[in-house]
N, C-alpha and C positions, 0 to 999 in steps of 0.2 A: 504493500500500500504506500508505502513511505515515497518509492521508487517515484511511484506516478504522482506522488505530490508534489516533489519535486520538478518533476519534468513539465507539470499545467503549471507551477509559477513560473518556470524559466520559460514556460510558450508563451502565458497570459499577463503577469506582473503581478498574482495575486492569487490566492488560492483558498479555499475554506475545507481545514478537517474535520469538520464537525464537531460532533459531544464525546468526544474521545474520551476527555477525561473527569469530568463530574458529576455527580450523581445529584438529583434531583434535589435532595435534601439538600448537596453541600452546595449548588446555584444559591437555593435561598439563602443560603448562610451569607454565602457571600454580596448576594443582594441588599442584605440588610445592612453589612459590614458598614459598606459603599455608603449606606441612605444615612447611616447612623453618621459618618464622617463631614457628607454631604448636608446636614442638616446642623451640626454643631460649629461648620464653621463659618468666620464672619466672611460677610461679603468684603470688608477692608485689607481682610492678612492675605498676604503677597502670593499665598498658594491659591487663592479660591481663582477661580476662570471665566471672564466674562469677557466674549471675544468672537467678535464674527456670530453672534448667533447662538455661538455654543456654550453652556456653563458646566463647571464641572472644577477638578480640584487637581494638583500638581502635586507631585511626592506625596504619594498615598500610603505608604510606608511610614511614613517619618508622623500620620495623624494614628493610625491605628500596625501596630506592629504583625498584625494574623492577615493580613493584608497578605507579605510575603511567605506565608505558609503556601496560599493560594495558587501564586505563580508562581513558587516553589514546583508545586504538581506538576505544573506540563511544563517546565522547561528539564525536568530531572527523566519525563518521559521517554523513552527509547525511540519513539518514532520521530517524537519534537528535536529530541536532540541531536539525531540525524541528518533532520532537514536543516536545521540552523547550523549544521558542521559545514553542510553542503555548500548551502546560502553564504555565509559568513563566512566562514573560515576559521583558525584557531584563533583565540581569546579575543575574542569578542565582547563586548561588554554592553549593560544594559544603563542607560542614562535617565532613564524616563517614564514612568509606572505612574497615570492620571486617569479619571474619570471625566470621560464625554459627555456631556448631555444633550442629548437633542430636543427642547421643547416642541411642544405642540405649535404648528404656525412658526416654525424656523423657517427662515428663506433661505437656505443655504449658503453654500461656498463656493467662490469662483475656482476653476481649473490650475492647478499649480505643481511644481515639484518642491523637493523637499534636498537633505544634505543628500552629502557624497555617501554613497555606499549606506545610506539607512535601509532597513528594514522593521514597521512596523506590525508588532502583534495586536489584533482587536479582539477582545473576547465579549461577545455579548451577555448581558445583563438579563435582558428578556427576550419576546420570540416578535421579532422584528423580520417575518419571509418576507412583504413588500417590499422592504427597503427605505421606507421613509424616517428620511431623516440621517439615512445610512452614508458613507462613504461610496463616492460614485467615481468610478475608476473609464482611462481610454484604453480597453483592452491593447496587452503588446507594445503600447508605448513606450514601455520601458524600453526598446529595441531600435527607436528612431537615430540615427546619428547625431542629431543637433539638441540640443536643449530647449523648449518649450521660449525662454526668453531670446535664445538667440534666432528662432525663426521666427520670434514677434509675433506669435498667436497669442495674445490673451483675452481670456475667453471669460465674461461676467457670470457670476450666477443666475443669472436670467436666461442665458447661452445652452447653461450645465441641463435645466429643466426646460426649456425651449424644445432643443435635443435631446434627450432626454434615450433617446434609442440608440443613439452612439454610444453612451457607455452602459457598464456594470456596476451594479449594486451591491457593495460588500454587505448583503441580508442574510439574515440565519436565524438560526431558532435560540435559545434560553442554554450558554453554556456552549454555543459554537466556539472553535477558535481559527480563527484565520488570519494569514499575514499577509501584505506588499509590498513593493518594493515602492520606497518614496521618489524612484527616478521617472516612476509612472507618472503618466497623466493622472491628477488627481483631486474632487471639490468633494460636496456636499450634497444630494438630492435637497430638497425641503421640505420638511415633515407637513404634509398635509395630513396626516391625522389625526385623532382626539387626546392621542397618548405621548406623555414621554419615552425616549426610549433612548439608555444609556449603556455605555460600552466602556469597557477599560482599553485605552491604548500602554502597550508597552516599546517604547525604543528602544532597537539594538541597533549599535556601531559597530562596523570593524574594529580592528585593532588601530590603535594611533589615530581613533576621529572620536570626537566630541558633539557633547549637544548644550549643554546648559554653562554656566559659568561658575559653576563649582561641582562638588562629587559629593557621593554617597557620606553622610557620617559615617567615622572610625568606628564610633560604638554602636550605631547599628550595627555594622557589618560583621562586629565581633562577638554581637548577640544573641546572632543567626549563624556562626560560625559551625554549627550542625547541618546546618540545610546548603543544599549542592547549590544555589540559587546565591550565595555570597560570595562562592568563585567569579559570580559573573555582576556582580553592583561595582559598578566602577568608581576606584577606591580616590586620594587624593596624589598617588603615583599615577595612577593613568593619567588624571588631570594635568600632572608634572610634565607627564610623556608626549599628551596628545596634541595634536595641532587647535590651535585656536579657533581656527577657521577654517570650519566644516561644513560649510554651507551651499547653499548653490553658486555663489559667488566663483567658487573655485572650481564649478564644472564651465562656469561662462569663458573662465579666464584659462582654464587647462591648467592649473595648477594644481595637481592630485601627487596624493603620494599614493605611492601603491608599494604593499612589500609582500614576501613568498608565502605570508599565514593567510593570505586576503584568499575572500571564495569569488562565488559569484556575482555578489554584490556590487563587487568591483571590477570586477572582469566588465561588466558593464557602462562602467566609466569608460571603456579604453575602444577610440576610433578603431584598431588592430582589431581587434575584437568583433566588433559590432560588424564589422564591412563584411566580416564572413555569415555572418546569423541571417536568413530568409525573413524577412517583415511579408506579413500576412498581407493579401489582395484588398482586402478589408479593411486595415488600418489605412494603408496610403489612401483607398477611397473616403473614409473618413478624413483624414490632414485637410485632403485637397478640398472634402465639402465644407470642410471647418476653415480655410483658408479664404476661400469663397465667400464664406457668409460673413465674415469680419468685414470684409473689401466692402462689401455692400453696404454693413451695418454702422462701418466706422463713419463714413459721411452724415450721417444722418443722427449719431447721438453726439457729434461737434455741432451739428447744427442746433438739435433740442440744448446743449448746455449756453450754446451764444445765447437762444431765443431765453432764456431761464436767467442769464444772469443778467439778461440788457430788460430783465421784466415786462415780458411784450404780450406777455399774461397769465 
């Protein structure tokens, strides 16, 4: 199974293994973990999330410690840890464990990429098959030679649900888990339904790339020093080791490090690379029809902002 999980991210940019690893009970445990965390903290402290639409909470670890019990479980998995050997490469580390929320009447996220070599984990909270609300992926984009900003497609959340058939819905049921790669095309649907519906995102980096401006605490780390899951919280050596600047910045500019621990993630990064990989019939007809409808549409929202800001009514 593992084989073919691998092989539909490195075709599609993203992949969902299902309920692999929790049982009914421990979803809600952990549902509740989440709401208990999510309800105690102030909207003011630096961790809570209110951003583009979405609310939710940053270092979720650092409010309730059984947090990491939880993603403990499937990163210690034999199938997960497989794929993230594959994916990633050796030490790899994890930066970033938050709570998503997508309210009810979110308008979503516009289309974008994300760092060098990230790979995010989304584990659903509840049973979201529609998709609303969910991360809306351009299948195989990961695979395009240019970068999203260097071919000047940007694409508004109005674009993302306009079109709406171009991409995929990272949706699943209560306790899915599934990854993509952040090189992907990648926004928001917007929750047209009655419900919340929330997800844990977990970052992983390569080796030598960063996400946040500081690392894991020491005595978390030495807390959990039983759970296989503290090999991989990126300590304040990594932070000493990593580059600063792991962002998309340095896929515009070609400024990548790459070293022999790095997986696929990065393998991706590299023109060499890419120029041999097959791009699906399907994506290029998508760029071209996504290319098309900017051309068209860019005219005409320069126009509506003149007419909006010279107050012509």
């Amino acid at each position: 199974m593992t084989l073919k999980k691998i092989n539909l991210f490195k075709k599609q940019g993203f992949v969902n293994f299902g309920s692999i690893i929790f049982s009914k009970k421990e979803c809600k445990e952990f549902k509740e973990i989440t709401n208990h965390i999510y309800s105690a903290i102030s909207t003011k402290h630096p961790d809570f999330i209110q951003d583009l639409g979405v609310l939710g909470v940053n270092n979720l670890p650092l409010h309730d410690k059984e947090i990491l019990k939880f993603i403990n479980k499937i990163v210690s998995h034999s199938s997960i840890k497989c794929f993230l050997d594959d994916i990633l490469g050796k030490n790899y580390k994890i930066w970033d464990i938050s709570l998503r929320r997508s309210c009810a009447g979110d308008m979503g996220l516009y289309m974008h990429q994300d760092g060098v070599g990230q790979v995010n984990m989304v584990i659903n909270l509840d049973n979201n098959t529609n998709g609303a609300g969910a991360s809306a992926i351009l299948p195989s984009s990961h695979l395009i030679l240019k970068s999203q900003a260097q071919l000047k497609l940007k694409m508004p959340k109005l674009f993302t649900n306009l079109f709406s058939i171009l991409f995929k819905p990272l949706s699943g049921s209560e306790g899915d888990i599934s990854f993509f790669s952040n090189k992907a095309w990648h926004g928001r649907f917007s929750n047209k339904s009655n419900e919340d519906h929330d997800v844990i995102f977990v970052g992983f980096f390569p080796k030598g790339y960063s996400y946040y401006d500081n690392s894991w605490p020491k005595d978390l780390i030495k807390k959990n020093s039983t759970l296989y899951i503290s090999n991989l919280l990126a300590n304040s050596s990594d932070y000493r080791k990593a580059l600063k600047k792991s962002n998309t910045e340095c896929r515009e500019s070609g400024d990548i490090y790459y070293d022999v621990d790095h997986g696929y993630s990065m393998d991706i990064e590299s023109y060499d690379y890419l120029i041999k990989e097959r791009r699906p019939s399907k994506l290029i007809l998508s760029v071209f029809f996504i290319r098309c409808m900017i051309f068209v549409s860019d005219p005409l929202r320069i126009a509506y902002k003149f007419i909006k800001a010279n107050k012509f009514f």
